[in-house]
N, C-alpha and C positions, 0 to 999 in steps of 0.2 A: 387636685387634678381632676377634670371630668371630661369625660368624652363628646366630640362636638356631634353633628348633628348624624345619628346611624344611618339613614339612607346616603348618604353622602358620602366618598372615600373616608377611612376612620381618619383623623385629628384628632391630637392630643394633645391637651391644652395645657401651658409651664403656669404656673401660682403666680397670679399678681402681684405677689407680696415676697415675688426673687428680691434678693437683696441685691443683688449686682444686675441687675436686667438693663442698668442704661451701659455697660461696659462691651466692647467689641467681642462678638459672635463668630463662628462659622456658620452662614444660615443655611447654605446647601451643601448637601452633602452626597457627589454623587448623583448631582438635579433633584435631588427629595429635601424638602422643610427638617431642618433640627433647630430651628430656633428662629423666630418667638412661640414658633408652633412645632408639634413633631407630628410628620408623618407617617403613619403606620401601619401604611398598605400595604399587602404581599406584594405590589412590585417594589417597593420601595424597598420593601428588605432581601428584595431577591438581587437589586443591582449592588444595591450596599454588599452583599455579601459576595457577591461575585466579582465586584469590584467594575460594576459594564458600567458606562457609558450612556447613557439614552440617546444622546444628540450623536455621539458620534455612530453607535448600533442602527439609527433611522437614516444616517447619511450613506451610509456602506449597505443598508438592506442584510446585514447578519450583525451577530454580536461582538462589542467590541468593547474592552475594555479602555480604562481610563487611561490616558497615554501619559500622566504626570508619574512616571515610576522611574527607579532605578531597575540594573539589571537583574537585580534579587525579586526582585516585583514588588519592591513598597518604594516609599519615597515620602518626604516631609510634606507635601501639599496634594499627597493622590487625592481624588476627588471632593475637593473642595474647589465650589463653584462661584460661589459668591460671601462677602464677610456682610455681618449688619452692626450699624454703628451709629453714631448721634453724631458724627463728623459734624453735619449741617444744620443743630440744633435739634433734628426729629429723628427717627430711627429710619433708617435707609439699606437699601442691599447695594452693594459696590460688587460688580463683576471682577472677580481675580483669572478668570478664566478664558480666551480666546472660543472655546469649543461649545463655550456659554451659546452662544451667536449665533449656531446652523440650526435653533428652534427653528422652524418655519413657523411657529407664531409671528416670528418677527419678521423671516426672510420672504413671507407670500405675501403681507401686505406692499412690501415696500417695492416687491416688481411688480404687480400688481397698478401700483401707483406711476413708479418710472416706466414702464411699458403703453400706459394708457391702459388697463385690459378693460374692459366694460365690467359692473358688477356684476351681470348675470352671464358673463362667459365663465367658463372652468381652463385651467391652467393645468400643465405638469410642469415640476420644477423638481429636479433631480441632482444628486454632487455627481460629476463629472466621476467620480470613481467607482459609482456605482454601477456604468455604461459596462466594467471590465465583467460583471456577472452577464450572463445571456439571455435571460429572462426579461432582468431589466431593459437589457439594448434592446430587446427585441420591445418591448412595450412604447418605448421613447422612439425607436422609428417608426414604429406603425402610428404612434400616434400623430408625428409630422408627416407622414404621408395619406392619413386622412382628412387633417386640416379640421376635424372638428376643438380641437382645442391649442392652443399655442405652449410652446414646448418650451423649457430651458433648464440649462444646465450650471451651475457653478463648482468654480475652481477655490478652494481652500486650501492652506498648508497640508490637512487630513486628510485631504478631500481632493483628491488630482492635482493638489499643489499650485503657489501661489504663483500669477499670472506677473511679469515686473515691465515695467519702461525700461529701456535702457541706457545707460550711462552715454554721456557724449562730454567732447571738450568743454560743453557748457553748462550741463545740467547732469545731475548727479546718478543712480541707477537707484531705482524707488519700485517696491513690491507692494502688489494690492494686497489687501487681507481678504477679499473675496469676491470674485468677476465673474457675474452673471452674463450669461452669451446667450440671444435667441436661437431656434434652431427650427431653420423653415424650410419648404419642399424646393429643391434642386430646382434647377432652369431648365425647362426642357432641350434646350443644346449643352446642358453643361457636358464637361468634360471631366470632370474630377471624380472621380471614384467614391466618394462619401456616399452615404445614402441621405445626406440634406448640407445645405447650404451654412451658413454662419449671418447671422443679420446685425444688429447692435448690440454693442456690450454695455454693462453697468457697473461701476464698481458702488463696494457698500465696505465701511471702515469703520472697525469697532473700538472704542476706548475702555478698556480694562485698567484695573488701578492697581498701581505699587501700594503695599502696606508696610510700614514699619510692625518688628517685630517676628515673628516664627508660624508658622502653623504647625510644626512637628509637634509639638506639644496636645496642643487638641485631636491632631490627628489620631494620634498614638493612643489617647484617650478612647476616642470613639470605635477604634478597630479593638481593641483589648476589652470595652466592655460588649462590642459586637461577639468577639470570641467568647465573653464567659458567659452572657446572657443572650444566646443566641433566638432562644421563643419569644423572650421579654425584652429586649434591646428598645424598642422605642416607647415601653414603658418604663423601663429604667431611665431612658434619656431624657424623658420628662421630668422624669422626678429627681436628676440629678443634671441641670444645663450647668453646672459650671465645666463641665467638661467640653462643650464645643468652643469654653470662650479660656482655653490654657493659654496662655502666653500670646494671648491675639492682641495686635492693638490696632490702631485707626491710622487711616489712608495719607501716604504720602502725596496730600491734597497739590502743591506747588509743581509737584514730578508730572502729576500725574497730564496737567496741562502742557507743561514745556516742550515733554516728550514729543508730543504730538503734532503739536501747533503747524510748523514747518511743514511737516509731512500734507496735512491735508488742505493747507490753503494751495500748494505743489499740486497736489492731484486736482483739486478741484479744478485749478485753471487749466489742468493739463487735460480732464476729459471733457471739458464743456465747447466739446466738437461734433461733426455733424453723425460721424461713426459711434456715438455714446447716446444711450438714454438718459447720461445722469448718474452722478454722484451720489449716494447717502454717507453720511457720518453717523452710525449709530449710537448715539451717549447715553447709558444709564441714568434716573432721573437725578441722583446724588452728583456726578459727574457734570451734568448741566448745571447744574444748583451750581457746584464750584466754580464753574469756568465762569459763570455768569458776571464775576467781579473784576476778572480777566479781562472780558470784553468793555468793560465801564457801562455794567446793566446796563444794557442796552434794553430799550419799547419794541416790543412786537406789535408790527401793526396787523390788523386779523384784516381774511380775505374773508370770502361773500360760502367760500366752500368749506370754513373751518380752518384752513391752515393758518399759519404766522409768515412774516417777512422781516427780513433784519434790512431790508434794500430801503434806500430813502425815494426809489421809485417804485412803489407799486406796479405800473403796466410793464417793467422790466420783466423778462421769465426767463432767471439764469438757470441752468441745469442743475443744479446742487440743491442737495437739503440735510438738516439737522433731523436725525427721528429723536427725540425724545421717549424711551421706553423704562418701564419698569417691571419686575417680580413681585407674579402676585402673591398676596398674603395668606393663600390655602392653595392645595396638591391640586395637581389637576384632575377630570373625569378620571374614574376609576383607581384614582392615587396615582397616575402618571405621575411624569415629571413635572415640574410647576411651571406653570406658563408665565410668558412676556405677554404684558399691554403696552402699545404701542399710547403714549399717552399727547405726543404733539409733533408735527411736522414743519419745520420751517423751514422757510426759500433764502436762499443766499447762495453769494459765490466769495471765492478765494478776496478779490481784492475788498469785499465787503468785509469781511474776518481780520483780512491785514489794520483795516485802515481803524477796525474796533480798537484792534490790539496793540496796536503802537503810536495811534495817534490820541482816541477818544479815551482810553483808560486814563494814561500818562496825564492826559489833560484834564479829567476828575481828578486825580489824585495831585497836584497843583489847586484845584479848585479847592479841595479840603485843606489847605497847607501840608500835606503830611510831609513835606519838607523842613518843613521847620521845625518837626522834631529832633533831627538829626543832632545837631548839635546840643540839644538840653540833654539826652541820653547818653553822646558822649563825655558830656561834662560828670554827669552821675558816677558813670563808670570809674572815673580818669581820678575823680574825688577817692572812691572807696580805694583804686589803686596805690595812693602817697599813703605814705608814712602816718600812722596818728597825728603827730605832732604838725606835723603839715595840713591838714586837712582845714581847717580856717584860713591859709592864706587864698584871700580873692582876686590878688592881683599878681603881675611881676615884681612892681617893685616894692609891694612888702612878703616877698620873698627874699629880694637884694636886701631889704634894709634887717630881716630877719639874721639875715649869715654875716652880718657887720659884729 
């Protein structure tokens, strides 16, 4: 085990030569690295001990613990934020977590982008329930009544709670995961009491993944040697990683698309109206990797500013896009919590995604034959099912002439 680099937040680096290193992880714990790397900063062990939150403590402007508990105050997956796995042939961090997703690493670029902001304007972007302290409100109005910077607020389950469409005789009742609203200076005849307006909204949709298997197990592990080895803990967690990977196993990859699918080609066609800036769908990069088969890989074709398009017209500009992000592989500045890279952007809308999913996979999957397996694996099966003595008849009728 040696230590990475001393000006740097401390890391602590797991032995190459772990025997189970390619088996499913708990990698965040609490938003701090415990596997492939442990980190071993005094915040790291201050939230782990305290059991806070980062993302939800930054969203609320005070501290807040991990909200995955029972009423005793533990629970089988408290702060565990992300699992890491070879699901997709390499090692990956899979989001288990919704609350993963209020980093503003990830949420300032992506208004930033669906807003238009210029890159040398400055932004405030605030959760909606942070308005309820008075320091805050009071900062966020003064700043949309200066107009030196553009203001916005979002609504999350934690976080002022989730914004829904609602249900009609013909369409279903569907809840964002999190709506960004601009927040600009009143009309000077306005009549509304607010001290600012409401301008376009955004929604952004995160895909977290079902795993087979437990976290209690790792959990239990990680809090128990937190308790007994509370100065040494992330150097003991070093020197002992089978403990974040107890009873973990790898992502129910097939759920983890199905779940979703519906929901966000629904939204997308439902906000690519004149009142929205735009949809995001946020997928971890493991996440995309999956889905990618889903869709019958599809070719991204690249635009002139970097981005991707899944559209077979380029001059199309539907409102939606895919962010492609991932966790990075060292703590953040000061041993924060570990940051998101936003690692790709792609344009598409709902009926582009439908038409991947149910027209252009299906019809790869025909191109392969995998239909004609079907019945060789039935027969496999249907063989070991008869009798011993059965098992060489290949037809009907030396079956009939069999029982003669």
């Amino acid at each position: 085990m040696t230590q990475a680099d001393p000006e740097a937040a401390p890391v602590l680096e797991i032995q190459p030569d772990y025997a189970e290193l390619q088996r499913p992880h708990v990698a965040e714990w609490f938003g701090h690295r415990v596997f492939p790397v442990v980190s071993a900063s005094r915040t790291a062990l201050r939230d782990q001990t305290e059991k806070r939150c980062p993302f939800l403590s930054k969203a609320f402007h005070e501290d807040r613990q991990c909200i995955k508990v029972n009423k005793d105050g533990t629970g089988p997956s408290q702060g565990v934020c992300t699992i890491s796995t070879t699901s997709n042939g390499s090692r990956q961090d899979w989001l288990v977590c919704p609350v993963r997703a209020l980093d503003q690493d990830l949420l300032r670029p992506i208004v930033r982008h669906l807003y238009a902001v210029a890159p040398n304007d400055e932004i405030m972007l605030t959760a909606a329930s942070g308005l309820q302290k008075a320091d805050v409100a009071a900062s966020v109005i003064a700043a949309v009544r200066q107009g030196r910077q553009r203001v916005f607020v979002y609504f999350e389950a934690k976080a002022g709670g989730e914004i829904q469409f609602k249900a009609t005789a013909a369409s279903p009742l569907m809840s964002l995961d999190t709506t960004v609203i601009e927040l600009v200076a009143p009309a000077a005849n306005s009549t509304d009491r607010m001290p600012f307006a409401l301008g376009r909204y955004a929604a952004v949709e995160l895909q977290t993944a079902d795993m087979h298997g437990t976290y209690a197990k790792a959990v239990q592990a990680l809090r128990s040697a937190l308790d007994l080895h509370p100065a040494q803990f992330h150097r003991q967690l070093a020197e002992n990683p089978e403990w974040p990977r107890r009873k973990i196993e790898g992502p129910n990859i097939a759920n983890v698309f199905k779940r979703t699918f519906y929901q966000i080609v629904f939204k997308f066609q439902v906000t690519n109206q004149d009142d929205s800036a735009g949809s995001v769908l946020a997928l971890p990069q493991p996440v995309w990797d999956s889905w990618r088969k889903f869709l019958g890989d599809p070719q991204i074709s690249r635009n002139l500013d970097g981005t991707g398009t899944l559209l077979d017209d380029p001059s199309a500009e539907p409102r939606s896009w895919i962010y492609v992000f991932d966790v990075a592989d060292r703590p953040g500045p000061g041993g924060g919590a570990t940051p998101v890279e936003v690692r790709d952007r792609i344009r598409t809308d709902g009926a582009t995604l439908a038409r991947l999913a149910l027209v252009v996979s299906p019809a790869r999957a025909v191109e392969f034959e995998v239909h004609r397996g079907v019945v060789t694996i039935a027969r496999d099966r249907l063989r070991k099912m008869l009798p011993v003595h059965l098992r060489t008849v290949d037809t009907q009728a030396d079956l009939l002439s069999g029982l003669e």
